[in-house]
C-alpha positions, 0 to 999 in steps of 0.5 A: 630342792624339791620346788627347783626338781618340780619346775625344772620337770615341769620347763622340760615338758613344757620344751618337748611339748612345744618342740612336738607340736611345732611339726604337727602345726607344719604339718596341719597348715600343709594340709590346709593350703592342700585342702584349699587348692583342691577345693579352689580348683574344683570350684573354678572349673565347675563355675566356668563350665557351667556358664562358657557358653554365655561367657563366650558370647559375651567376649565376642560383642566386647572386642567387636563394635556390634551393638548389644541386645538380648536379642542379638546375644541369642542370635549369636548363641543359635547362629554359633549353634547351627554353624559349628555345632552344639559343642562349638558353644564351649569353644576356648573352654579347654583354655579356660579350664587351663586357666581358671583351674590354677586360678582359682586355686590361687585365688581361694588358697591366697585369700585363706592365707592373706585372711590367716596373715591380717587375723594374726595381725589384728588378733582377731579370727579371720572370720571377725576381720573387719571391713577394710582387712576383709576387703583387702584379703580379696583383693590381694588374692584377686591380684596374686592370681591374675599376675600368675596366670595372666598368659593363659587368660589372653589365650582363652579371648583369642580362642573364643573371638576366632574360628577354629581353623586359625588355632588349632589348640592352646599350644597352637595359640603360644607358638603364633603369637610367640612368632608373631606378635612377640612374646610380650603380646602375651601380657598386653593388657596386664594392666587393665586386667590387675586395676580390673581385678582389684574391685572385683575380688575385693568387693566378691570376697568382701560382699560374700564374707560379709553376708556370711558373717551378717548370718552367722550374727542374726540367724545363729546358725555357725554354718549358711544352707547350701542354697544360702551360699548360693544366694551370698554368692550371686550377690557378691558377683553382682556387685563386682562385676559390676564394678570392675565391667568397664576395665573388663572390656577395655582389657579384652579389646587389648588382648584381642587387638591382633586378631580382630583389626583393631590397633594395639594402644595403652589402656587410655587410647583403647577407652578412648577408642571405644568412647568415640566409637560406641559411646561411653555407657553402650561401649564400656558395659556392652554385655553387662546384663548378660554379665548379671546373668552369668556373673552371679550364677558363676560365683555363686557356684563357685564360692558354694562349691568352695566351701563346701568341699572345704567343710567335705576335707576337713571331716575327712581329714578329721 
């Protein structure tokens, strides 16, 4: 009688427990993909400003056949500088912000979750992922952000390849191509933008998780300085960007054929295109040094600032 007594007390703690703990898991997971956005967030918008200069001078040698030398890159940078002035230089920044802000925090936020969903699956850690997962994680990531925001990423290219005078401001941009061109215009070059997006985010979250891991292993050290991070991420854009660049011109020339006199075409005739007119190495990686440049320096802040801001929250949270 009295063993049923105990086991019945015993089944009832173990009940409420489980019932109690069941909001404070809702609530800690609120709190975590909270905590990811904001720090996803932070880190895109600091990434892209610090380099929109570089990455605006890049764009416009993408959509246009002039050929591509460091030279010519700073000509256009000093020349863009004594004609519309030093601010002129962040031009389609504000698009950018408009864009990069949700995207980044979609990215970051969906990589923790699809981390959390492959760990559960494996039963491992999300830091014990191995490769194909982790691989998997970022570009499933990659791939959720860019179909969220791809709107927004054509307004930024139109931005940065025409004076200010043909838009006066984002909006202004929706509204003419809305009349203009349609509506679907603003997804044109979808495709190439997603085939992109997968080796690019796969191999970034990939190459940089790894290294993180690779530290952890033979440093002993739980946690990488900030300077390592740094160092982590500029490896992991170089790699991906590299991998991805050539889908990366072709989806701009598609984005900006409306504006810059070139024919809208599928994502074969625009390559096509482009081969015959420039050949295929100076054209398809045209502005991919100075993408080895801005590309490392920019996810290399941006994961750094990441997870910084992740550790930041959780001591506070704590």
């Amino acid at each position: 009688m009295g063993n049923g007594v105990q086991e019945g007390s015993v089944r009832l703690r173990e009940d409420a427990e489980a019932i109690l703990s069941g909001p404070v898991s809702s609530k800690r997971d609120h709190r975590q993909v909270l905590s990811s956005l904001v720090s996803g967030a932070l880190a895109g918008a600091l990434a892209k400003t610090a380099v929109a200069p570089l990455d605006r001078t890049k764009i416009i040698f993408q959509v246009s056949s002039k050929r591509f030398s460091a030279k010519e890159a700073f000509r256009v940078l000093y020349f863009t500088y004594l004609n519309e002035g030093f601010l002129s230089l962040w031009r389609g920044n504000s698009a950018t912000m408009v864009r990069v802000i949700p995207y980044a925090a979609i990215q970051f936020t969906a990589h923790e979750e699809y981390k959390h969903i492959l760990g559960n699956y494996y039963g491992l850690r999300e830091e014990a992922l191995p490769p194909w997962p982790r691989l998997l994680a970022g570009a499933l990531a990659g791939t959720t952000a860019a179909s969220l925001t791809y709107p927004l990423d054509l307004v930024r290219a139109r931005m940065a390849v025409t004076p200010k005078e043909m838009y006066s401001n984002i909006f202004h941009v929706f509204i003419r191509i809305s009349r203009e061109e349609g509506l679907k215009t603003l997804y044109f070059g979808f495709t190439p933008t997603v085939l992109g997006v997968i080796p690019y985010a796969g191999l970034s979250f990939f190459t940089y998780e790894t290294l993180k891991s690779l530290h952890r292993e033979y440093s002993g050290r739980p946690q990488p300085y900030p300077f390592e991070r740094m160092i982590f991420g500029a490896c992991a854009g170089l790699i991906g960007q590299s991998a991805s660049y050539p889908l990366d011109v072709v989806r701009r020339r598609m984005q900006t054929a409306g504006v810059t006199g070139h024919q809208h075409g599928s994502i074969l005739s625009t390559l096509r295109s482009i081969v015959q007119e420039e050949g295929a190495v100076r054209g398809l990686y045209k502005g991919l040094s100075m993408n080895w440049l801005k590309g490392p320096i920019a996810v290399g802040i941006s994961f750094t600032t990441f997870d910084l801001m992740q550790i930041l929250l959780r001591r506070l949270q704590s």
